[in-house]
Structures are given as structure tokens and as C-alpha cells.
C-alpha positions as CSV (number, residue, x, y, z in Angstrom):
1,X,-6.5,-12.9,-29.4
2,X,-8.9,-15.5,-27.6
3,X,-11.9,-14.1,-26.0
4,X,-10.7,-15.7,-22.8
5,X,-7.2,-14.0,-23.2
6,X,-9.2,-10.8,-23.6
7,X,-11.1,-11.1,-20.5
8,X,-8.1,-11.9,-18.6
9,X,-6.9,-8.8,-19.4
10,X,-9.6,-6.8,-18.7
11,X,-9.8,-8.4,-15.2
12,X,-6.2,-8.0,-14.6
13,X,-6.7,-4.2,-15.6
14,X,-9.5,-3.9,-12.8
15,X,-7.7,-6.1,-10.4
16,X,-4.5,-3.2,-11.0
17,X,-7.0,-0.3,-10.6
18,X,-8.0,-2.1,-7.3
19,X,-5.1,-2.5,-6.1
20,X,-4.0,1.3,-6.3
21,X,-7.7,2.6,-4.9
22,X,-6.4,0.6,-1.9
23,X,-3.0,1.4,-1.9
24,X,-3.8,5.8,-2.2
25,X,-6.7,4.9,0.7
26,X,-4.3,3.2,2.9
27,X,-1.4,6.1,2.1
28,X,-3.7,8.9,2.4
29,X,-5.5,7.5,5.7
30,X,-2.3,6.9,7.6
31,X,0.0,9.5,6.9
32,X,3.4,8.4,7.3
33,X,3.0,4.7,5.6
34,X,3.2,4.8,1.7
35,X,1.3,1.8,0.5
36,X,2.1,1.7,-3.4
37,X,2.2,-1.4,-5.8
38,X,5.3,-2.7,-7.0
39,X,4.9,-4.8,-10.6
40,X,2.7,-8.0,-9.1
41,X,3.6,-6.7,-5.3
42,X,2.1,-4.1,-2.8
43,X,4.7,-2.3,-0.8
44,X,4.2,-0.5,2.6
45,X,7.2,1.8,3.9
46,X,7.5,4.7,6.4
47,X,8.8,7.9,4.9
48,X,9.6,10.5,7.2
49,X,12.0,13.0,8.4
50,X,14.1,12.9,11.6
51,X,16.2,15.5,13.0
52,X,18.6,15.0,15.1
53,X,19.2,11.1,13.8
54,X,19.5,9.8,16.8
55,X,15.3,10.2,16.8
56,X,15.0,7.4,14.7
57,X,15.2,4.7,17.5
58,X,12.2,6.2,19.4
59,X,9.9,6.3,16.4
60,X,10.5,2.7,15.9
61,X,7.4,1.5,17.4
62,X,5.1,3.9,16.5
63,X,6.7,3.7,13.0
64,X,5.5,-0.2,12.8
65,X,1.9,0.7,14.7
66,X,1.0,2.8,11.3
67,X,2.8,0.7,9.1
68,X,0.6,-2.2,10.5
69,X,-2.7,0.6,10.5
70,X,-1.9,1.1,6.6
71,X,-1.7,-2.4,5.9
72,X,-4.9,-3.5,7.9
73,X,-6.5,-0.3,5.2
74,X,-5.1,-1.8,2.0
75,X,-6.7,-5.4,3.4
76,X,-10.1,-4.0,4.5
77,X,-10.0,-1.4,0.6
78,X,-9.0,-4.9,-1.2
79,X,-11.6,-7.1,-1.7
80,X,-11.0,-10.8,-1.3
């Protein structure tokens, strides 16, 4: 293995370990956003539960506020 192979790695492993110090910061700071990485991808989702169903509609908007709170975290967490 090349040195330069080598430190590739190594970056990649701290670029990885990053990553998930952002995602668990963004996830733990907004509650119901999961932020989580996804092979070379960062995912953000809602996760909650509704009951009755019919709920669902009206939590639309404040479902997309915190998803866009969570991802604002993972940016400000990830350096550039």
C-alpha cells in the first residue's frame, strides 16, 4: 500500500467520524429529525408517531421547520 493510499484512508476514516459527530448533534438537538449517514450520503427524516392518522397533515409544516433546524446543525457540526 502507497503512503498516499494510506493517508487517504486515514482522512476518509476522520472525514466518516465527522460526519456521524454531526449527524448524533443534529439528531439529538432536534428531536424529531434523525440525521444519520447513509454509505457516501447524509440522511435527514422525521420519525414520529401520530394518532389518529388523520394528524399527519397538520404536522406537515412543523415536520419540515425541524427537519430544516436538523439540517442547518449537521451544516454548522460539519466543517467545510
Amino acid at each position: 500500500m502507497s503512503d498516499r493510499h494510506a493517508d487517504d484512508t486515514s482522512a476518509t476514516k476522520a472525514q466518516k467520524k465527522k460526519v456521524r459527530r454531526a449527524a448524533s448533534t443534529a439528531t439529538a438537538e432536534t428531536k424529531v429529525a434523525k440525521v444519520f449517514p447513509v454509505k457516501d450520503n447524509v440522511w435527514a427524516t422525521i420519525e414520529m408517531f401520530c394518532d389518529p392518522p388523520e394528524v399527519v397533515a397538520a404536522s406537515i409544516p412543523r415536520s419540515l421547520i425541524a427537519l430544516q433546524d436538523a439540517v442547518a446543525t449537521f451544516r454548522e457540526k460539519m466543517p467545510a
